[in-house]
C-alpha positions in Angstrom: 0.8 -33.7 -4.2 2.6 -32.2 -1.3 5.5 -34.3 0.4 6.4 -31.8 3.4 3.3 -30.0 4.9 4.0 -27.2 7.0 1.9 -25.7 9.5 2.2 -22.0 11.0 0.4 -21.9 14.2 -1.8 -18.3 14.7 -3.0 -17.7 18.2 -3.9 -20.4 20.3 -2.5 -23.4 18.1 1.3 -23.6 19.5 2.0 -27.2 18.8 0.2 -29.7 17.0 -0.6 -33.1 18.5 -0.2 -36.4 17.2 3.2 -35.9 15.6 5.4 -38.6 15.5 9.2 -39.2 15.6 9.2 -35.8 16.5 12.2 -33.7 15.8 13.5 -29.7 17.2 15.3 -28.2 15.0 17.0 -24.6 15.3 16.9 -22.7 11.6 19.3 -19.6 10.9 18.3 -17.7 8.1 20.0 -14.9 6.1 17.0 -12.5 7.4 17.2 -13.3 10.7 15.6 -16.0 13.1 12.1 -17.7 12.6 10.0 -17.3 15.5 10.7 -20.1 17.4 12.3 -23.5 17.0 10.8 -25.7 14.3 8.9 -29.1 15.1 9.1 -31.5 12.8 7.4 -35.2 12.9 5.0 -37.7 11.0 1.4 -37.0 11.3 -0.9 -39.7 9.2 2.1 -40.6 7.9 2.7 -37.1 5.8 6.2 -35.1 7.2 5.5 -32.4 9.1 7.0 -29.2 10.0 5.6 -26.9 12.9 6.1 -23.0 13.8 4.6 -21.3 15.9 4.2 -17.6 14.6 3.6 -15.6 17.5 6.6 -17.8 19.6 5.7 -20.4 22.5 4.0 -18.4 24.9 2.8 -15.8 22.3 5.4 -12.9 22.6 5.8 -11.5 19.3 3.5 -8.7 18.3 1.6 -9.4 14.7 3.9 -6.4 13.1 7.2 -8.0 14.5 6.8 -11.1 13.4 9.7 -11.9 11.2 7.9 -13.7 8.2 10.9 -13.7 5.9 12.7 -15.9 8.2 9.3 -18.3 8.9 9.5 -18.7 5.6 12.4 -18.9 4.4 13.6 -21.4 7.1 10.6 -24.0 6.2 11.7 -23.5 2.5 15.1 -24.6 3.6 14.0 -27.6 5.3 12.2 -28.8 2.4 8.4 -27.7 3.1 6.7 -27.3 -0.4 2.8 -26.6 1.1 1.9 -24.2 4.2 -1.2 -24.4 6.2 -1.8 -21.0 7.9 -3.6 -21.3 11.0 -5.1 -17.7 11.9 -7.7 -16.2 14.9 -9.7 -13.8 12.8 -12.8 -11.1 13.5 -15.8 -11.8 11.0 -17.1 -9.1 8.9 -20.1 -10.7 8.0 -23.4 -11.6 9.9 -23.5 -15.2 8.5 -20.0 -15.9 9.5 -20.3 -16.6 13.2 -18.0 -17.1 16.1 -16.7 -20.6 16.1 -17.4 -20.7 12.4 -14.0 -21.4 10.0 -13.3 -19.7 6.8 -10.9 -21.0 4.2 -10.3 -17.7 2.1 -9.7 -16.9 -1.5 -8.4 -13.6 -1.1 -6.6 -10.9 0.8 -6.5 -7.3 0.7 -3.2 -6.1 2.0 -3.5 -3.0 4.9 -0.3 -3.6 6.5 2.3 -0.7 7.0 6.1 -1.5 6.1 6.7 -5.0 6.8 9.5 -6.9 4.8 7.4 -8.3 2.2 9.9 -10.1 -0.8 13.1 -11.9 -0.4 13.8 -9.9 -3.4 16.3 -7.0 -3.7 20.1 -6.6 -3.0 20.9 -7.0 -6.9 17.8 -8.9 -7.7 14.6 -8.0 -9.0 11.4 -10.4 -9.5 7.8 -10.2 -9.7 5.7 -12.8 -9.0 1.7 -13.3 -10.3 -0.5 -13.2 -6.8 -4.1 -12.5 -8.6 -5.1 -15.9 -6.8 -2.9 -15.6 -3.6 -3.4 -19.3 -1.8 -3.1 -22.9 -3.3 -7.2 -23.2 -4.6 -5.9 -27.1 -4.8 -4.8 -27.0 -1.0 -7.6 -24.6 0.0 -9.8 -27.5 -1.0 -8.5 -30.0 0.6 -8.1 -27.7 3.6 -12.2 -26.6 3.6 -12.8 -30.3 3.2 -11.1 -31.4 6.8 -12.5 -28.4 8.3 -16.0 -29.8 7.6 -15.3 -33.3 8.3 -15.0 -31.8 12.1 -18.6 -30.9 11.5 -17.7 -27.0 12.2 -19.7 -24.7 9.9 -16.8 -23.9 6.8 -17.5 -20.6 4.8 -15.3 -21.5 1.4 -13.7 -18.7 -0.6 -14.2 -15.1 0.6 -11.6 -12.2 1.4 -9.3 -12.0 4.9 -8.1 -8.4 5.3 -5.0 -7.8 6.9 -4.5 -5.3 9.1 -1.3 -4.0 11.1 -2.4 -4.1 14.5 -1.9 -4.7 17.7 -4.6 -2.7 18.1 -8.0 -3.8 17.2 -10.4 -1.9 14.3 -12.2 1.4 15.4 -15.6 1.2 14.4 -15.1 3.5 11.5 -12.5 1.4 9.9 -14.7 -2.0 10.8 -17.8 0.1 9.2 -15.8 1.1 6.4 -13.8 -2.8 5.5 -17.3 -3.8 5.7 -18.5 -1.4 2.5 -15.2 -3.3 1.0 -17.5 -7.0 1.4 -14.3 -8.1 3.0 -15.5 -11.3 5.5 -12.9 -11.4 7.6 -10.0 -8.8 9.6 -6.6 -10.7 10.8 -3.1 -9.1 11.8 -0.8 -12.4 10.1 -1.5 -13.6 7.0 -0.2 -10.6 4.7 3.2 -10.5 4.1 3.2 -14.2 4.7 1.0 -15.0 1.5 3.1 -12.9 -0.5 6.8 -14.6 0.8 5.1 -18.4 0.6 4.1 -17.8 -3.6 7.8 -15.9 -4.0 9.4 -19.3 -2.4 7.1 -21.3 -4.4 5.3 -23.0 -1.4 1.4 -23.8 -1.9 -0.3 -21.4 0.9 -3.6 -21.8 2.2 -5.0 -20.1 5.4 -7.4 -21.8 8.1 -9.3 -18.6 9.4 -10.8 -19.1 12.8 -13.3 -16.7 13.6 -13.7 -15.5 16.9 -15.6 -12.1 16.7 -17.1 -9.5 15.2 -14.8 -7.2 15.4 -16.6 -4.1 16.8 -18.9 -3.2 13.6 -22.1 -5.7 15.1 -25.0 -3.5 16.8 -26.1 -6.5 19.1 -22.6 -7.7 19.7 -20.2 -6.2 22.7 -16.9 -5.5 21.0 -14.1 -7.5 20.0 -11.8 -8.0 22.9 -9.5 -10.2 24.1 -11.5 -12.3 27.1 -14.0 -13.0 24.5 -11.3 -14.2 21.9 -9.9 -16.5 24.4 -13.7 -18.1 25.3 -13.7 -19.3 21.7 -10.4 -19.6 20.5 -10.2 -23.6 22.6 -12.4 -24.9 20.6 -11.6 -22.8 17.5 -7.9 -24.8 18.0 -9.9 -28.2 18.5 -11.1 -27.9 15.2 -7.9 -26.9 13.3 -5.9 -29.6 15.0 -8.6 -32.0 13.3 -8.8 -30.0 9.9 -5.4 -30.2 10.1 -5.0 -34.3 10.8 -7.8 -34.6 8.0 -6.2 -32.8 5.3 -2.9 -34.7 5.6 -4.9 -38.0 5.3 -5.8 -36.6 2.0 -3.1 -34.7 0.7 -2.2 -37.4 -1.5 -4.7 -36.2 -3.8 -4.0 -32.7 -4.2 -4.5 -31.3 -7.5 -1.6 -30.1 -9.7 -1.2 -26.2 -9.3 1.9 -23.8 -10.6 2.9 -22.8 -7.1 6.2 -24.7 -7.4 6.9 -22.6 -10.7 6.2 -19.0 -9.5 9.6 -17.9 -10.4 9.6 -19.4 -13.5 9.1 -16.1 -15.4 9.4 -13.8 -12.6 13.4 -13.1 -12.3 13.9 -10.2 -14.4 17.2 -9.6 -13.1 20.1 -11.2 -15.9 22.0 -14.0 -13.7 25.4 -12.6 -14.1 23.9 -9.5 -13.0 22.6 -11.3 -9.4 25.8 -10.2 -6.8 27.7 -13.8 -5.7 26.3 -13.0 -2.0 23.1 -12.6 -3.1 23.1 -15.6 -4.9 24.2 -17.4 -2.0 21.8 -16.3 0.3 18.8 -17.3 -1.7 20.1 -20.2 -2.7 16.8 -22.5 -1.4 14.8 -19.6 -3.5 16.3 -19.4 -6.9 19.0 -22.1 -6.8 16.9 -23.7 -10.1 16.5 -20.6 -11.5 20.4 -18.5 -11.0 23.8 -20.5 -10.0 
């Protein structure tokens, strides 16, 4: 089970009501600072952290977002299971807008963002065939449904740089991959979550359809906005559900990702390095 659920809030979701004995906390990081302060509480009894990902008032860019710190700082505080809340554009017919996804998958299109806490005199490699927490994705599909939204389980999110949306040759071209959804946010996040050894699972909201649908005007961002309220509704309620239930989340080897995955001898790891990762590979290297 998971004893400190965070949440990273995507577009639209930039606080999460219901929190209790709320707490702000400010989180330095040897890469830098998180996005924005951290929210912390009691929700159905579960701690809580919250961070918004794109900053309150949404002012960082998807390709400036500094996931290493996000990361790293809910590591710090404790957080051993992330819920990624993300707007994304559905590739599919049968995913519609207003429809959630709880993906499997991800197919990485990003261009030179920080992706591993890794380097500096240390080298490791984690496994990330299955990228998100199947046990948490569970969970995390079944409080999407209890909201009575339609939930798509499993499928493929690809993640694209951004800001700028898909032309219709790249949408045409994703959708010859059988990729279901397009976001901007939840590669390298994925990737930093399974290095920390945090169980990651995406909520995928879908809002368009990008700009690959004949019958469909293309994606922008006035029709985003007409769904994304509701969109939020639900994942504030996915959200409250899954912590009801987290109790019985099945066992997993998230929490032993870098079990094998330090090739790097110990004495070999420079002291600062050591230092800085601390919250990381403190079981691993001292």
């Amino acid at each position: 089970m998971a004893d400190f659920l965070g949440i990273i809030g995507g577009s639209g979701l930039y606080e999460m009501e219901g929190l209790e004995e709320t707490l702000v906390i400010d989180v330095s990081t040897p890469f830098g600072d998180p996005s924005d302060r951290i929210v912390t509480g009691v929700l159905n009894g579960l701690r809580m952290a919250f961070l918004p990902r794109h900053g309150k008032g949404h002012w960082i860019l998807p390709g400036d977002v500094n996931y290493r710190a996000n990361i790293f700082a809910l590591k710090s505080m404790g957080v051993d299971a992330i819920i990624s809340v993300s707007a994304v554009g559905s590739m599919k017919e049968n995913i519609k807008p207003g429809d959630i996804v709880v993906p499997h998958q991800f197919i990485d299109r990003t261009k030179g963002r920080p992706s591993t806490f890794f380097g500096n005199g240390i080298a490791a490699h984690v496994a990330f065939a299955d990228p998100v927490c199947l046990s948490l994705a569970g969970l995390l599909a079944e409080g999407a449904a209890a909201t009575g939204a339609t939930v798509h389980r499993g499928g493929t999110y690809l993640c694209m740089e951004g800001p700028q949306f898909s032309t219709r040759a790249e949408s045409f071209l994703y959708r010859s991959w059988g990729v279901d959804v397009i976001g901007m946010t939840n590669i390298p996040e994925a990737k930093l979550a399974r290095e920390a050894e945090i169980c990651y699972a995406t909520l995928a909201l879908a809002t368009d359809y990008d700009c690959w649908h004949e019958t469909e005007e293309s994606v922008s961002v006035e029709g985003i906005l007409q769904i994304m309220q509701k969109n939020v509704e639900n994942a504030g309620e996915a959200i409250r559900h899954a912590a009801l239930n987290i109790a019985q989340k099945g066992p997993c080897g998230c929490g032993e990702a870098l079990k094998f995955a330090i090739v790097t001898v110990p004495e070999a790891v420079p002291e600062e390095t050591k230092k800085d990762l601390e919250p990381i590979i403190g079981k691993y290297i001292k």
